[in-house]
C-alpha positions in Angstrom: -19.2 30.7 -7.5 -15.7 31.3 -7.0 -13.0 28.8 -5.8 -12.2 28.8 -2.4 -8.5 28.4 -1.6 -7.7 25.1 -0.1 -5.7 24.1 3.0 -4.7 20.6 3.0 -3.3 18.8 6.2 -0.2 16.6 5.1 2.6 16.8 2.9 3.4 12.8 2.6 3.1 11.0 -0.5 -1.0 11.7 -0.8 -0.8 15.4 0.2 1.9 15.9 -2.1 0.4 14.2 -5.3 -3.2 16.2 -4.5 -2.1 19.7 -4.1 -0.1 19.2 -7.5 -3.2 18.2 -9.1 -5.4 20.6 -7.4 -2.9 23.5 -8.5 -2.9 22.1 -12.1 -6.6 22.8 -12.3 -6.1 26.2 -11.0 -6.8 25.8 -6.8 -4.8 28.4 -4.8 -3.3 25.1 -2.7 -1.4 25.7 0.7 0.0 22.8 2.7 0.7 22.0 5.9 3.2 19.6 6.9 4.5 18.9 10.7 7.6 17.3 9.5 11.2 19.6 8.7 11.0 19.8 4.3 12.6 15.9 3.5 14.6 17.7 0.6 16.4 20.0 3.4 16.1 18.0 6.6 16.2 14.1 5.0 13.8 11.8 5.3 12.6 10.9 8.5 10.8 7.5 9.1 13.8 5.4 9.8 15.1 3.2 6.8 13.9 3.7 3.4 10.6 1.8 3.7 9.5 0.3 0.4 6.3 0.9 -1.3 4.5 -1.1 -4.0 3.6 1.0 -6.9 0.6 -1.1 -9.0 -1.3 0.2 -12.4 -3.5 2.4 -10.2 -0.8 4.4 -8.5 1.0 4.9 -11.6 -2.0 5.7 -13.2 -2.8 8.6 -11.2 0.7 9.4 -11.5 0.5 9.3 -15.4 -2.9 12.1 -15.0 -0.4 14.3 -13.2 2.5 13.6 -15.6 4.7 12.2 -12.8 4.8 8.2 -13.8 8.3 8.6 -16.1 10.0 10.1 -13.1 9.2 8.2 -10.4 9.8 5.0 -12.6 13.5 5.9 -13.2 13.6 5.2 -9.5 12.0 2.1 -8.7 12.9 -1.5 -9.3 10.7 -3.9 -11.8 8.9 -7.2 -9.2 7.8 -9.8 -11.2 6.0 -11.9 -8.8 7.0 -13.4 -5.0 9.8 -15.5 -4.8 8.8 -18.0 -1.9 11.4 -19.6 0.2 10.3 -22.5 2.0 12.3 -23.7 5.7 14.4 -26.2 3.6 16.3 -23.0 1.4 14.5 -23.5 -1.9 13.1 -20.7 -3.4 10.5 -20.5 -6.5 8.8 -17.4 -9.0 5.2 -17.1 -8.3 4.7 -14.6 -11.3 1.7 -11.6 -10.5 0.4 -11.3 -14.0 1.0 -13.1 -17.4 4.0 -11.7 -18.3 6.1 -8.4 -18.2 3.2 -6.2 -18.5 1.8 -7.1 -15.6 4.3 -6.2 -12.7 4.5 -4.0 -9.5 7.1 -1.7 -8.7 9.4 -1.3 -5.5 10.1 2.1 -5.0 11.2 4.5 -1.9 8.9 6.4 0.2 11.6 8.9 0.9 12.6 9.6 -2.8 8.9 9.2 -3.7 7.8 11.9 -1.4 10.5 13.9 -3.0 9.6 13.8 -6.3 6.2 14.9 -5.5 7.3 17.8 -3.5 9.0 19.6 -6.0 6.0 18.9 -8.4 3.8 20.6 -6.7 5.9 23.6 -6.1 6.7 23.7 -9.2 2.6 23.9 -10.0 2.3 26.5 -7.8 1.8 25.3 -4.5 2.9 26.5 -1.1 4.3 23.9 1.3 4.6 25.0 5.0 7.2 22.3 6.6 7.3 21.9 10.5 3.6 23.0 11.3 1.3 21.0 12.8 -2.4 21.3 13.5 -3.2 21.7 16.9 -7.4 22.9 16.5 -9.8 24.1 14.1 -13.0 26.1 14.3 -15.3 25.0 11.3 -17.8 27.3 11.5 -15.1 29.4 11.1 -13.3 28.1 8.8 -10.3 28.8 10.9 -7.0 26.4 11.7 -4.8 26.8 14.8 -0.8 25.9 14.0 2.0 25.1 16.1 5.8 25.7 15.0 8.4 23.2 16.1 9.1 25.7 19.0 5.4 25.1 20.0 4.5 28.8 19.0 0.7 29.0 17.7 -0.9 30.9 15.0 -4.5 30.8 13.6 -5.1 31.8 10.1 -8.1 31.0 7.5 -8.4 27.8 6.3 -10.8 28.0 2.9 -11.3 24.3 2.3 -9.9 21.8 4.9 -8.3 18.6 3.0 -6.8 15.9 5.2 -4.1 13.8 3.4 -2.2 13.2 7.2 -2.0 9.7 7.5 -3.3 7.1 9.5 -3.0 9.5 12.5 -4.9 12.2 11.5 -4.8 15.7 13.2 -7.3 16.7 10.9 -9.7 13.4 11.5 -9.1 14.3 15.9 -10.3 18.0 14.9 -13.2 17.0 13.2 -14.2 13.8 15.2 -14.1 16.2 18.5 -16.3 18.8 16.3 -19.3 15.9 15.4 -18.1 12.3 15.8 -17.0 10.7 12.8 -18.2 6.6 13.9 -14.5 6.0 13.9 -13.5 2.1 14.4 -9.9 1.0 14.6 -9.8 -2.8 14.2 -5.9 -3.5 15.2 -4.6 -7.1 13.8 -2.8 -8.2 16.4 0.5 -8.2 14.5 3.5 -6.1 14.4 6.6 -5.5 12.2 10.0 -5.0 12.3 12.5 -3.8 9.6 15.4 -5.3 8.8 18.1 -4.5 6.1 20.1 -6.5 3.5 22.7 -4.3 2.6 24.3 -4.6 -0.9 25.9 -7.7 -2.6 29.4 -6.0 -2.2 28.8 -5.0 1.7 28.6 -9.4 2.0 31.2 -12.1 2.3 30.9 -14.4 -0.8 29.6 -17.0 1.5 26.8 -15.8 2.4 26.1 -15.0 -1.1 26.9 -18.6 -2.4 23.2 -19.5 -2.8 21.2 -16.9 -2.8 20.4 -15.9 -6.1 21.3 -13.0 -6.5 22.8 -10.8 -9.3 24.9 -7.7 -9.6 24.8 -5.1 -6.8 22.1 -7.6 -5.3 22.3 -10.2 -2.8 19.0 -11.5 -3.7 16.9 -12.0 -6.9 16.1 -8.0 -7.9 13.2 -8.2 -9.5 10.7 -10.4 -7.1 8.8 -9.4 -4.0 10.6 -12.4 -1.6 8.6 -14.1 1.3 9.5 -16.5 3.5 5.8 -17.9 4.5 5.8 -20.1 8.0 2.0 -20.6 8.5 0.9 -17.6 11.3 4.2 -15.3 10.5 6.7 -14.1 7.8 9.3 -12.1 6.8 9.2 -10.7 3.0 11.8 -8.6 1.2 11.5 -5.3 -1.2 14.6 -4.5 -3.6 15.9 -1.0 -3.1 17.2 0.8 -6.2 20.7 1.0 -5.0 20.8 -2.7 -4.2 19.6 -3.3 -0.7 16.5 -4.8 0.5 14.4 -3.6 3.0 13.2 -6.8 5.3 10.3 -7.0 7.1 8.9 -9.4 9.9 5.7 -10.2 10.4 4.9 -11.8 14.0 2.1 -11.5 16.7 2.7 -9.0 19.0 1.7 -11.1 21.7 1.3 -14.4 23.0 3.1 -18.1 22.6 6.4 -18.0 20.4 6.9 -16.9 17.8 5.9 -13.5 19.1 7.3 -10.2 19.7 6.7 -10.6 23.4 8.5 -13.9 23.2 11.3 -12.1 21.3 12.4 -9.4 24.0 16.2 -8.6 22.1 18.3 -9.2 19.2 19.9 -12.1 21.1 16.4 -14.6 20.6 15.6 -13.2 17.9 18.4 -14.2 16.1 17.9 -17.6 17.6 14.6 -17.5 16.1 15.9 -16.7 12.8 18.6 -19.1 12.5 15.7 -21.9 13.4 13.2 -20.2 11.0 14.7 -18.1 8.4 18.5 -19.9 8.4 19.1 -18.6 4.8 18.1 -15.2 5.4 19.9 -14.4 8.5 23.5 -14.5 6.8 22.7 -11.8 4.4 21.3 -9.3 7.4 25.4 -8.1 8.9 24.0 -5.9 11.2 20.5 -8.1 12.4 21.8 -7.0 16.0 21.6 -3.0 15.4 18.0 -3.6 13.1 16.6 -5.5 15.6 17.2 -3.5 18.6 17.3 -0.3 17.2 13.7 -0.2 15.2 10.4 -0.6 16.9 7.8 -2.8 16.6 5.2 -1.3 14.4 1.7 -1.3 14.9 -0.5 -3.1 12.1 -4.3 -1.7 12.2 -7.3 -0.9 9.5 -9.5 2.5 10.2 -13.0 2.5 9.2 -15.4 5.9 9.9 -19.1 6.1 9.1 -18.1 9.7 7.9 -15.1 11.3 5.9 -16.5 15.0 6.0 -18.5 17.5 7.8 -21.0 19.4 5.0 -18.3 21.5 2.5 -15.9 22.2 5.2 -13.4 19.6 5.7 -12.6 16.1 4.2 -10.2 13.4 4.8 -8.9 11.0 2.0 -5.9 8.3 2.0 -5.0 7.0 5.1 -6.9 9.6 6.9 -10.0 8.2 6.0 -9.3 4.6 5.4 -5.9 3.1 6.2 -5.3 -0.6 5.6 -2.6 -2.9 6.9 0.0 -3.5 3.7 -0.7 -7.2 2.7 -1.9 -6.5 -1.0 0.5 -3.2 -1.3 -2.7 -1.0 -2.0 -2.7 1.9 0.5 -0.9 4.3 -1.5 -2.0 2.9 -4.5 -5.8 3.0 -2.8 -5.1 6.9 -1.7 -3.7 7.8 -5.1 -6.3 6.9 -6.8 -8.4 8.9 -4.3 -6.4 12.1 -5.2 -7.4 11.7 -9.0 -11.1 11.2 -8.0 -11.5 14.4 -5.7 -9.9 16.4 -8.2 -11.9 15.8 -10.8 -14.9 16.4 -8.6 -14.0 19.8 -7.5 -12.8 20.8 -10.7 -16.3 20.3 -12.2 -17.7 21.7 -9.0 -16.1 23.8 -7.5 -18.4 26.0 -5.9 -20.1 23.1 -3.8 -17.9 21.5 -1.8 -21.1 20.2 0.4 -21.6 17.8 -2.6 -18.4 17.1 -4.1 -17.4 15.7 -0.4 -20.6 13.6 -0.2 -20.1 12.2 -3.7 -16.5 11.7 -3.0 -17.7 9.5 0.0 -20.0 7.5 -1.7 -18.0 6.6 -5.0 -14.5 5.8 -2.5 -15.9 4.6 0.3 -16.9 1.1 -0.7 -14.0 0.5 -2.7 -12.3 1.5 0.5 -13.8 -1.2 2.3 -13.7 -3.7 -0.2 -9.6 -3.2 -0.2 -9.4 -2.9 3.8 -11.2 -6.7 3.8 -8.9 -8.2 0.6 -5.5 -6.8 2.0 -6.2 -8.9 5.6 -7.2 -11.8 3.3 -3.8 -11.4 1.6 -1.8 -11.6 4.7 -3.0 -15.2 5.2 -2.4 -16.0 1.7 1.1 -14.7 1.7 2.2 -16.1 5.5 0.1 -19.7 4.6 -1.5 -20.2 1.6 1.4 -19.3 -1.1 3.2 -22.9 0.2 -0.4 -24.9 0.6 -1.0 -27.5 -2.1 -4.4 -26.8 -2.4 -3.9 -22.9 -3.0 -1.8 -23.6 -5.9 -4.1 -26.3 -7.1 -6.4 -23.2 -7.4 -3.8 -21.2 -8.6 -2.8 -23.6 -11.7 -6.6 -24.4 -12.8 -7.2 -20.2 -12.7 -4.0 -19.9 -14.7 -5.5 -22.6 -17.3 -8.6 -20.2 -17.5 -7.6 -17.0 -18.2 -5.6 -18.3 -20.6 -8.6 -20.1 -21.9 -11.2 -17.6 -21.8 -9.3 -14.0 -20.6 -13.0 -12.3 -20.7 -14.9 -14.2 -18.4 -11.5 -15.0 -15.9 -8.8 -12.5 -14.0 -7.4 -13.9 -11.1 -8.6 -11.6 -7.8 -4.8 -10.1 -8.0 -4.6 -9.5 -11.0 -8.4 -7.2 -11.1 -6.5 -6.0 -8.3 -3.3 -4.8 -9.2 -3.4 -4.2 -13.0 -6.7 -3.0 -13.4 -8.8 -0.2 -12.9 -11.7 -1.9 -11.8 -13.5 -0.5 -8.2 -11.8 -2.5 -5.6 -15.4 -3.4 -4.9 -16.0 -5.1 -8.3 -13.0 -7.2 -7.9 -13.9 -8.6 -4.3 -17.2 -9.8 -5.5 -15.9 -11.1 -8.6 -13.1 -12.4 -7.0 -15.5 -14.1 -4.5 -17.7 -15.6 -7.4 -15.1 -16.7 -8.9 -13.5 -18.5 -6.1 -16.6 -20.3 -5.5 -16.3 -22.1 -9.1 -12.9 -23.2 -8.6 -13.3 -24.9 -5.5 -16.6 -26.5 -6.8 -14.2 -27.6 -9.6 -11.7 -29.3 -7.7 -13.7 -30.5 -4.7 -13.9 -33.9 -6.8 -10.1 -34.0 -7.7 -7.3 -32.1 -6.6 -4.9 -33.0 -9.7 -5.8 -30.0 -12.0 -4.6 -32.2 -15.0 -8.0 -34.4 -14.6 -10.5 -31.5 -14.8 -11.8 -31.2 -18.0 -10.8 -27.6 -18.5 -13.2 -27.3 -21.7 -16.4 -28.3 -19.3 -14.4 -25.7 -16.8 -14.9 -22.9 -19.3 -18.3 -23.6 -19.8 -19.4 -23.5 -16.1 -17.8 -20.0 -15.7 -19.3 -18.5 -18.8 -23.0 -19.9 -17.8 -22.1 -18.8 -14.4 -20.3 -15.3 -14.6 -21.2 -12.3 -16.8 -18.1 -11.1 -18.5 -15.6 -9.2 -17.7 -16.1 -5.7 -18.2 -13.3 -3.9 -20.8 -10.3 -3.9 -18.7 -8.1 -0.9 -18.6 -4.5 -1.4 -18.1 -2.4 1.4 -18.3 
């Protein structure tokens, strides 16, 4: 059976990377994008919001021969850098050394990148068309122009790569109801910016551990953890960092709702954050001038309807950011469908069902660890007990690597299913409390009898993949 050509909804980071894979296996790929082309127009989405790149994302971007590239553009994180209220700082390292790190990189130039890729495979983008309706059994999509003028045309197969807010996933839920669910967190965010070292009087520089064009430590994911709320800090490439606070969006301070303009929240800051406020010149313009944004996870009991239409990425399953997986989650999605479709090609009905079934629990299993890694990061990264936990799993893996990985590190520098790593993770979590529920100094557990316990307890690690 022939291939049918392929209209995909969404030219952002997800859209971008599939259609280039999709043309590279010899799909006629046409994309549909609401925002202006990014290469002509800029990039739009305020500041240049920082994404975590882990082995996953950069695996799929090795399959489309992309990872060199974007690599050239992103900055090395070792670990988080916690700063506790009294202005000390400390490396908590990610992996076990150099090879295990994640990678700070720009949406905007990101995006980019993978644009012209997939033009140069082939692929047609459309920039400033949005979908406004579809008709399935028709296989027809209705498009609106930035002057609002509409125009319907055949679709082939629908693929929805358009974000959390989905055209697509509106079409298709008003065709046959999707079971959509929306759990919102309850929190918001606000970016901030450190500008360069050189934009900053030395004083504010004086302790803050930076380096070069830096004003901060470049290579380390900073937080500043204060129990229910935090702010953290990405590197940019040209030596900015891109700040973001975490707060509740409503209720007792802290809270946005208690924060109404820069004026308290700069009170706030030099109460909560007094190191970090010097380094942000223009806190004022940030804070008043950006919105709050929203903070939710998306669950459906469906991605697709038969062979007609599928959704992937955020679409079908965005997260909140705590364990910088969502691109990294919907990159890896492109890789899967593509392979599916390329060895079947002529049944969409099936490929979209088996795509559902292999991604969806994995997409779960990372919506329910990256709300579990907001508490860690806001709470647990300063709590004596968590780095108990942390020091006696460190003595492990180093002890017996095949039956131990830290939860993160299955996580982030492995291509395990996301699903594998939160039961592990769980199992193994189970065993280290039991360990130190007698004895919270780590240096009294016998780490020999330690070993034991996990290996009668926990089949081994499957062969890990790193890239």
């Amino acid at each position: 059976m022939a291939q049918q050509p392929i209209s995909l909804i969404g030219g952002g980071l997800v859209g971008a990377l599939l259609a280039q894979q999709l043309a590279g296996r010899g799909f006629a790929v046409e994309v549909f994008e609401k925002r202006p082309d990014p290469r002509l127009a800029g990039f739009i989405g305020g500041r240049s919001i920082n994404l975590a790149l882990a082995e996953r994302g950069l695996q799929a971007l090795r399959t489309a021969g992309l990872a060199d590239d974007v690599l050239q553009h992103a900055v090395m994180m070792r670990g988080r850098m916690v700063h506790t209220p009294d202005g000390a700082s400390g490396l908590q390292r990610y992996g076990v050394d150099d090879s295990e790190v994640i990678w700070s990189v720009s949406r905007g130039t990101l995006n980019m990148l993978l644009l012209d890729a997939a033009e140069a495979a082939g692929v047609r983008f459309h920039f400033g068309q949005s979908l406004v309706g579809a008709d399935f059994g028709r296989q027809r999509i209705r498009l609106a122009d930035e002057a609002g003028v509409q125009r319907e045309r055949d679709a082939g197969l629908l693929l929805g790569a358009d974000g959390a807010g989905s055209a697509l996933r509106a079409a298709m839920n008003a065709h046959a109801p999707l079971g959509e669910r929306i759990e919102s967190l309850g929190h918001g965010y606000k970016e901030l910016e450190i500008p360069p070292a050189g934009e900053l009087p030395p004083a504010a520089l004086q302790l803050s551990g930076g380096r070069e064009q830096f004003a901060l430590e470049p290579h380390a994911l900073h937080i500043w953890p204060r129990g229910g709320y935090m702010c953290i800090a990405l590197p940019n490439a040209e030596g900015s960092f891109t700040v973001t606070l975490f707060l509740p969006a409503q209720g007792a301070a802290p809270s946005f709702a208690t924060l109404p303009d820069a004026a308290a929240a700069r009170a706030f800051f030099a109460t909560d954050f007094p190191d970090l406020l010097p380094l942000i010149p223009r806190f004022d313009e940030d804070f008043d001038g950006h919105p709050v944004g929203t903070l939710s996870t998306l669950y459906l009991e469906r991605w697709h309807l038969g062979g007609s239409a599928l959704l992937l990425g955020d679409a079908a399953h965005a997260i909140v950011p705590f364990h910088g997986q969502g691109m990294n989650c919907g990159f890896e999605d492109t890789v899967v469908l593509t392979d599916l479709l390329a060895a079947a090609p002529g049944d969409s009905a099936e490929v979209f069902a088996e795509f559902q079934r292999v991604r969806q629990p994995n997409a779960d299993a990372i919506a329910a660890m990256a709300l579990e890694n907001y508490v860690e990061m806001r709470d647990s990264v300063a709590d004596p007990h968590y780095l108990a936990k942390r020091e006696l799993g460190s003595a492990l893996a180093a002890r017996i690597p095949g039956h131990y990985m830290a939860r993160y590190r299955l996580v982030t520098f492995t291509h395990v299913p996301y699903a594998y790593a939160l039961e592990r993770g769980r199992a193994q979590d189970q065993l280290l409390e039991q360990l130190l529920r007698d004895t919270p100094d780590v240096a009294a557990i016998d780490i020999e009898a330690a070993a034991r316990l996990f290996q009668s307890k926990l089949a081994p690690l499957p062969r890990l993949r790193h890239g």
